[in-house]
C-alpha positions in Angstrom: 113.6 113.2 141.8 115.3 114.8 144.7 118.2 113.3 147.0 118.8 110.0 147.5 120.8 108.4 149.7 122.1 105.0 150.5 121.1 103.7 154.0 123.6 101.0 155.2 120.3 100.4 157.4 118.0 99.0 154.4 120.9 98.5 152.3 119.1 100.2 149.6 119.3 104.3 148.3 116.4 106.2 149.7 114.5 109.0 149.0 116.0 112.0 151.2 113.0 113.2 154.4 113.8 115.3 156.8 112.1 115.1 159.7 111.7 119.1 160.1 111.1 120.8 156.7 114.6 122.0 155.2 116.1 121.4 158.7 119.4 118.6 158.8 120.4 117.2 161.8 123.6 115.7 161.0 126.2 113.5 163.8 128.9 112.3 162.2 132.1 110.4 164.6 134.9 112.3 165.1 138.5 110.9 166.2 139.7 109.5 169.1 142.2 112.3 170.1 145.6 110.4 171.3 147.9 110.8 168.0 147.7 113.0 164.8 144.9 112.1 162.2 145.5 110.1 159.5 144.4 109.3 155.6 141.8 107.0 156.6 140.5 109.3 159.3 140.9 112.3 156.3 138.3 110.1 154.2 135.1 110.7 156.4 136.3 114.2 157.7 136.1 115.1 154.2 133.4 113.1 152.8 130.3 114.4 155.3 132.0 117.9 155.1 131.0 117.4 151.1 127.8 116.0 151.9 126.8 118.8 154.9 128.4 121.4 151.9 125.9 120.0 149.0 122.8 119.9 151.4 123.7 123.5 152.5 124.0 124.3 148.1 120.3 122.8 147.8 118.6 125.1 150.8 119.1 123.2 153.6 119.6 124.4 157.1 122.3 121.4 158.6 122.9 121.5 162.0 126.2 119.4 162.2 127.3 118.0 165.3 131.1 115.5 165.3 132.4 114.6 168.6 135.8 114.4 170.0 136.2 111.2 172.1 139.2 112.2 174.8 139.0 109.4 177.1 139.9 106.0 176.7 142.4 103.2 177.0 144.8 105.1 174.1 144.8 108.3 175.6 145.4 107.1 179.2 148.2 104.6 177.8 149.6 108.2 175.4 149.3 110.2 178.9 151.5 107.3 180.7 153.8 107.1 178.1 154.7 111.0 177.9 153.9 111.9 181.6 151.3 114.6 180.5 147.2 114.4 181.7 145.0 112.8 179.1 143.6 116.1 179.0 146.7 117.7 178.0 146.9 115.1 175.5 143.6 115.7 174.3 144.2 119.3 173.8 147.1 119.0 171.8 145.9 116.3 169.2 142.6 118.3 169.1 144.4 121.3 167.9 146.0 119.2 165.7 143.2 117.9 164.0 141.4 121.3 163.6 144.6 122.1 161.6 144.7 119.3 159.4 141.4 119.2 158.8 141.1 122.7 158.0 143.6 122.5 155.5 141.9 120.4 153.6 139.2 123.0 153.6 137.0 121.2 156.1 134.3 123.2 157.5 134.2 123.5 161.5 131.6 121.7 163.1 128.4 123.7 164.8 129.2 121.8 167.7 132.4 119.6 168.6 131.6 118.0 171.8 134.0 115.8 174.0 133.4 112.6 175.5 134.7 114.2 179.2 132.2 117.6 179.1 129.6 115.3 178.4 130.2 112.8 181.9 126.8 114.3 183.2 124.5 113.5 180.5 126.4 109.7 179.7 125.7 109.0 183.2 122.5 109.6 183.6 121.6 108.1 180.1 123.1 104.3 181.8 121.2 105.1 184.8 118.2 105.1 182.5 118.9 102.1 180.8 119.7 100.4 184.4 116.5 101.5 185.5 114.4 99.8 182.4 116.4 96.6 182.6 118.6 97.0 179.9 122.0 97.3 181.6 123.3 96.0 184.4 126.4 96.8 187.2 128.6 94.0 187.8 131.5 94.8 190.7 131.3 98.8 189.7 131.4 98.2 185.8 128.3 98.6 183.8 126.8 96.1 181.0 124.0 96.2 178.2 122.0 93.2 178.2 122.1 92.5 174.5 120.2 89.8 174.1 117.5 92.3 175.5 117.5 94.5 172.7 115.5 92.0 170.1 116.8 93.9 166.9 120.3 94.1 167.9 122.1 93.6 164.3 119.7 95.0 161.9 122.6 97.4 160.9 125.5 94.9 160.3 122.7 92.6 159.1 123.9 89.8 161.7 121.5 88.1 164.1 122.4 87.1 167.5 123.5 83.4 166.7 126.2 84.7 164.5 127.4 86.7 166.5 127.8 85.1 169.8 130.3 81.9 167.7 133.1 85.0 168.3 131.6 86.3 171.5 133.7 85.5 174.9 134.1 87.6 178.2 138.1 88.5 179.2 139.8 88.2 182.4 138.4 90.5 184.9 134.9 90.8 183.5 131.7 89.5 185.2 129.2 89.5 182.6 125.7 87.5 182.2 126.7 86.8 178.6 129.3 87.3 176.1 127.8 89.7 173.6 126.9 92.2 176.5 128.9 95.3 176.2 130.8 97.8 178.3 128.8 101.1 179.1 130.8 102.1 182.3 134.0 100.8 183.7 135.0 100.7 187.3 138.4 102.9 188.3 141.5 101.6 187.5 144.5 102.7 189.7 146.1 105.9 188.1 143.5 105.9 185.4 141.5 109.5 185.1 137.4 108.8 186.8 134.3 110.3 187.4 132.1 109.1 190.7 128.9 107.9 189.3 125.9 105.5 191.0 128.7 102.7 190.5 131.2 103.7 191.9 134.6 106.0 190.4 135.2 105.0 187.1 134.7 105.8 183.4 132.1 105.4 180.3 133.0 102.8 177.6 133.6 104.1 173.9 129.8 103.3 172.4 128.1 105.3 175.3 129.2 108.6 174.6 127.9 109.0 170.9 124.4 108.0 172.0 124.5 110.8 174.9 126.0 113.6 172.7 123.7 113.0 170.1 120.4 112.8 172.7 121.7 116.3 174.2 122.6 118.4 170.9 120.3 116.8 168.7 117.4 114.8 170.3 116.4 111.7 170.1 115.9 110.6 166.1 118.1 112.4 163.8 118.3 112.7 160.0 121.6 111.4 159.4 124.1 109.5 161.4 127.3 108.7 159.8 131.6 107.5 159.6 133.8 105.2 158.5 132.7 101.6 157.5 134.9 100.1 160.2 132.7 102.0 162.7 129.2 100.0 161.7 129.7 97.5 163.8 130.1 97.6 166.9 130.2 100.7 167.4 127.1 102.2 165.5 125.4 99.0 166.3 125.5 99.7 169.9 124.8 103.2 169.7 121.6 101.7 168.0 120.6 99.1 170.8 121.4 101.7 173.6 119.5 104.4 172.5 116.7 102.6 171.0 116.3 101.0 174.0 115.7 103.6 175.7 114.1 106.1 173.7 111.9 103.2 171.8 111.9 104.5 168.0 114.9 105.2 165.7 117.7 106.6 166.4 118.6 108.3 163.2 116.6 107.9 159.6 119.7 107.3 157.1 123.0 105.5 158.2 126.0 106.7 155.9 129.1 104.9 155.9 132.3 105.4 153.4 134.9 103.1 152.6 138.3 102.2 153.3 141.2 103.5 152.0 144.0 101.1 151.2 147.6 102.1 150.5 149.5 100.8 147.9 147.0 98.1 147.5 147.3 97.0 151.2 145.1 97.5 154.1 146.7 100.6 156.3 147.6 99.2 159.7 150.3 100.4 162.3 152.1 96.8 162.3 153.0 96.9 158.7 154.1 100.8 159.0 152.3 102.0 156.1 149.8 104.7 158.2 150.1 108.0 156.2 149.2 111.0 158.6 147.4 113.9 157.3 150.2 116.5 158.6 152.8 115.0 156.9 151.1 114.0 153.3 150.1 117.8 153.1 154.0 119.3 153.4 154.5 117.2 150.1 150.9 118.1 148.2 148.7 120.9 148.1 146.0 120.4 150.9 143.4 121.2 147.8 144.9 118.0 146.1 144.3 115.5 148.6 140.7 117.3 148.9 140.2 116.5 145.0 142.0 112.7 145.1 139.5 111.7 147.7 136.3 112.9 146.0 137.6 111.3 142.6 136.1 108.0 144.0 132.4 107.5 145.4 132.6 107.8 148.9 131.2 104.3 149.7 133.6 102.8 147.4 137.1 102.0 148.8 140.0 103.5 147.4 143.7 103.1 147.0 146.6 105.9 148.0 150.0 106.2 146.6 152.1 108.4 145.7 151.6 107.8 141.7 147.7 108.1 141.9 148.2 111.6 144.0 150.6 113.1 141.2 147.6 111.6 138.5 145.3 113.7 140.9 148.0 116.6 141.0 148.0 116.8 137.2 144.2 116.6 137.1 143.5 119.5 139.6 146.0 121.4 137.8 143.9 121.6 134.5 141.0 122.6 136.5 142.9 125.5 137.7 144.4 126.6 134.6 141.2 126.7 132.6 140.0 128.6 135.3 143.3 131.0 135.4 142.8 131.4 132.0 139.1 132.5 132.3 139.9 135.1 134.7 143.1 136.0 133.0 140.9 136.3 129.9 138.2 138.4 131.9 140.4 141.5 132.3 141.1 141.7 128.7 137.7 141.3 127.3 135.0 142.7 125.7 131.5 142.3 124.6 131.7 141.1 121.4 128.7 138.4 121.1 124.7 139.5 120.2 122.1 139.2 122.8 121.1 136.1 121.5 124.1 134.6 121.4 124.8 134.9 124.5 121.3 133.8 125.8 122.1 130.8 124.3 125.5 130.4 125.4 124.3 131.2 128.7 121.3 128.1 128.7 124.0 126.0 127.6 126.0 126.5 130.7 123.1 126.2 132.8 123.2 122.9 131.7 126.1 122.3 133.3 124.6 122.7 136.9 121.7 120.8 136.1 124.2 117.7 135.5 126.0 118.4 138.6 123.1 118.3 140.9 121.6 115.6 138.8 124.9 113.5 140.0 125.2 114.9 143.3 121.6 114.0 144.1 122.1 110.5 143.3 123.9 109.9 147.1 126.3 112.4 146.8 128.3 111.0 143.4 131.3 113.2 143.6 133.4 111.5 141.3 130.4 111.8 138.7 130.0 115.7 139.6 134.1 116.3 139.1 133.7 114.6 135.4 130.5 117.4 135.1 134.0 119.8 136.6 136.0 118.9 134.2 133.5 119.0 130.8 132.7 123.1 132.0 136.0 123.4 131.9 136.8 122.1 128.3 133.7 124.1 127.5 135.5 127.1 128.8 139.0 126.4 127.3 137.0 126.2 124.0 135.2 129.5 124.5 138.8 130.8 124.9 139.9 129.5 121.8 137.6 131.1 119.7 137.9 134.6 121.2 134.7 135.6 120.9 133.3 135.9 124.1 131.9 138.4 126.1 132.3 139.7 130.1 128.8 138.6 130.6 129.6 135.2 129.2 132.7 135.1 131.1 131.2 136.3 133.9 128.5 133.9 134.1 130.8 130.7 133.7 133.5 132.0 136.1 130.3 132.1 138.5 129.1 128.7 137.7 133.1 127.1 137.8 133.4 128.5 141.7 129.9 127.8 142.9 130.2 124.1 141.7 133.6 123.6 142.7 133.0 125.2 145.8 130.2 123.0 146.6 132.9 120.1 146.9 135.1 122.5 149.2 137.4 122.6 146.3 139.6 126.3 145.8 140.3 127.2 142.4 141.4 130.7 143.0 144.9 131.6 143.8 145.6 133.3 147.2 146.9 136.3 147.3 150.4 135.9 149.4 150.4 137.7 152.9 153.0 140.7 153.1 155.6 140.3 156.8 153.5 143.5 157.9 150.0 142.3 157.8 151.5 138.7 158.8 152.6 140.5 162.0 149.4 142.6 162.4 147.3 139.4 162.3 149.8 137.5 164.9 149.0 140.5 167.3 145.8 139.9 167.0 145.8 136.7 167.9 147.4 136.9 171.0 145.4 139.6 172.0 142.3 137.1 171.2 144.2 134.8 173.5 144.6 136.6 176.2 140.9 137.6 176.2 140.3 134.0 175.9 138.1 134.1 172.8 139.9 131.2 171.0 137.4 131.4 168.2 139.2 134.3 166.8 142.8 133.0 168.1 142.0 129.9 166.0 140.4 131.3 162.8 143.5 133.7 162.6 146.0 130.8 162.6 143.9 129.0 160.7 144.1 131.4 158.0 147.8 131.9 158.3 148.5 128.2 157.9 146.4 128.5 154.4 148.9 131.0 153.6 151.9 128.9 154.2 152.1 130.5 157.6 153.6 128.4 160.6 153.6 129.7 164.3 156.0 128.2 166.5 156.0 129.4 170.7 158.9 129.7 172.1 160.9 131.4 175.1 160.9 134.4 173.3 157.4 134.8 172.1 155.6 133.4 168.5 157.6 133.3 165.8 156.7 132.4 162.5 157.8 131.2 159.6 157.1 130.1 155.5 156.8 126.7 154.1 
């Protein structure tokens, strides 16, 4: 049957079509960069990294594409608040995210653009939509005329009447009507701007998605996707603006996963239950977290605690020894089944990936695909039991164990632990990356050190480093 997927657009799972053959285009919403990540921002980060990951597995070329937004009112209040530029700010918490994220074994993005190296193109994309009536400037801030947009709520499945009950303007804004919303904002005093045909100011939040993905991806993608708080408004309005403009779809499949609750309860800053990513990942393998998230369909919400990671601990854990074991076994073996034995054996395991596709296929069911996981590996523990196996046989489902496990970005194999010498060697090398200014390098090297339990620290004296 091929890949389907659920489109929060028809509300219905879809038969996947790209719009080039075996081509992806892929934008999925990154973080706004004014604090360190946390559980519920880990959910999408890994959850389209699986996605992009199992595309990739069935021959598909993705081009991926998550943005950084570094301007806006939480970054300009963070820079206020700690005397630093919000582009200092930005810097650091973008670092800070490539860290976390790449700990839990989330692939880079082909392209991370920000909301501020993107001014040219968001500009001239309102100026567009000013020009075909669709937005408006009221005293240097910039509106879209809602109303105009005659589809506006096909994706939260709201019409207009519905949503204008909770519509109002605040103090300071002059707009034709309530639902209109904020493309560009006029100059505050102090605040960061860019000059524009309105005047200094700055884009609003919705704006910047549409122009990033017009500029690195065209104008109708394959998949555009994040977090279920993030269909409406947001998505919505990147809908209305750049189908307005470009008249046809913006993107062909809309992909949203759920919440994550913790202990039960929604996660929110005023209750004090938000769990960042850097901290939970001091206390549980960075592999673990991976795993506890896929356990559950991404569009399905899911609860964190402590109790149901150390359930997800002891689960990963069995995976890894029956893998251990198999490689353990591996260097002590020796061909002891027939031909046809093993032919057998060997279409019996094939089975195995055929199940795992079969799940993954139906929109990306990883907590279906982990069961498949987990029934190769009692397979494997019983092969091991009865001591009869073979290095081909081995072989072939030590193969199969890492290829499906690492479809889901999961690590099965132990790393080898990094000696002072080549710790120090590769520390060199970064800095001498740094200086050059290729940062790809500089930041592939840490990133490799901090999967070895590596941590750089800068200080007066130079980088130091040390284990944890």
């Amino acid at each position: 049957m091929g890949i389907r997927i659920y489109n929060t657009l028809t509300r219905n799972k879809e038969p996947f079509k790209t719009i080039e053959k075996n081509k992806v285009k892929m934008y999925v919403c990154g973080p706004t960069v004014y604090n360190y990540i946390h559980i519920g921002n880990a959910r999408p980060a890994v959850v389209f990294d699986t996605v992009r990951r199992y595309l990739m597995y069935r021959g598909y070329e993705v081009k991926y594409v998550s943005n950084f937004t570094d301007v806006d009112d939480r970054l300009i209040n963070k820079s206020i608040e700690e005397n630093q530029s919000v582009l200092e700010i930005a810097e650091r918490f973008i670092q800070a995210y490539k860290e976390d994220v790449s700990a839990l074994n989330v692939l880079q993005a082909d392209i991370h653009p920000r909301a501020t190296e993107t001014m040219d193109e968001i500009i001239l994309f309102i100026k567009k939509l000013v020009d075909k009536g669709y937005a408006y400037e009221s005293e240097g801030d910039v509106y879209f005329r809602t109303r105009a947009f005659k589809s506006y709520g096909k994706l939260s499945h709201q019409s207009i009447d519905e949503l204008k009950v909770g519509a109002r303007i605040d103090v300071g804004e002059k707009k034709e009507d309530p639902l209109d919303f904020t493309l560009w904002k006029a100059a505050k005093p102090g605040e960061i701007t860019w000059d524009s045909p309105w005047g200094l100011g700055r884009p609003g939040w919705h704006i910047e998605c549409s122009a990033m993905v017009e500029k690195y991806l065209g104008d109708t993608i394959d998949i555009h996707a994040g977090g279920q708080d993030l269909a409406f408004p947001h998505h919505e309005n990147e809908i209305a603006q750049s189908e307005a403009l470009h008249e046809h779809a913006m993107a062909n499949y809309w992909m949203h996963n759920g919440f994550i609750k913790i202990d039960n309860e929604k996660m929110s800053k005023s209750i004090g239950n938000v769990i960042l990513v850097h901290e939970i990942i001091k206390k549980y393998d960075p592999n673990v977290v991976r795993f506890f998230i896929q356990t559950v369909h991404y569009r399905h919400p899911i609860n964190f605690s402590d109790a149901l990671l150390s359930d997800a601990e002891q689960a990963f854990s069995r995976l890894k020894t029956s893998y251990y074991n198999l490689v353990h076994r591996l260097e002590r073996s020796a061909d002891l089944l027939s031909e046809d034995e093993l032919v057998t054996k060997t279409k019996e395991l094939e089975k195995f990936k055929e199940r795992f596709i079969q799940e993954m296929d139906d929109d990306f069911n990883t907590a279906n695909a982990i069961a498949v996981l987990f029934d190769l590996a009692k397979d494997i523990n019983k092969i091991l039991e009865e001591n009869n196996s073979s290095i081909a046989l081995l072989t072939a489902y030590k193969q199969v164990f890492e290829e499906l496990a690492g479809v889901l970005g999961l690590k099965l194999q132990v790393e080898e632990e990094l000696l002072d010498a080549e710790i120090e060697q590769l520390i060199q090398k970064r800095e001498e990356a740094r200086k050059t200014r290729n940062f790809t390098v500089a930041d592939q090297i840490r990133d490799e050190l901090k999967d070895q339990g590596i941590i750089l620290e800068d200080t007066a004296q130079g980088i130091r480093w040390k284990r944890v």
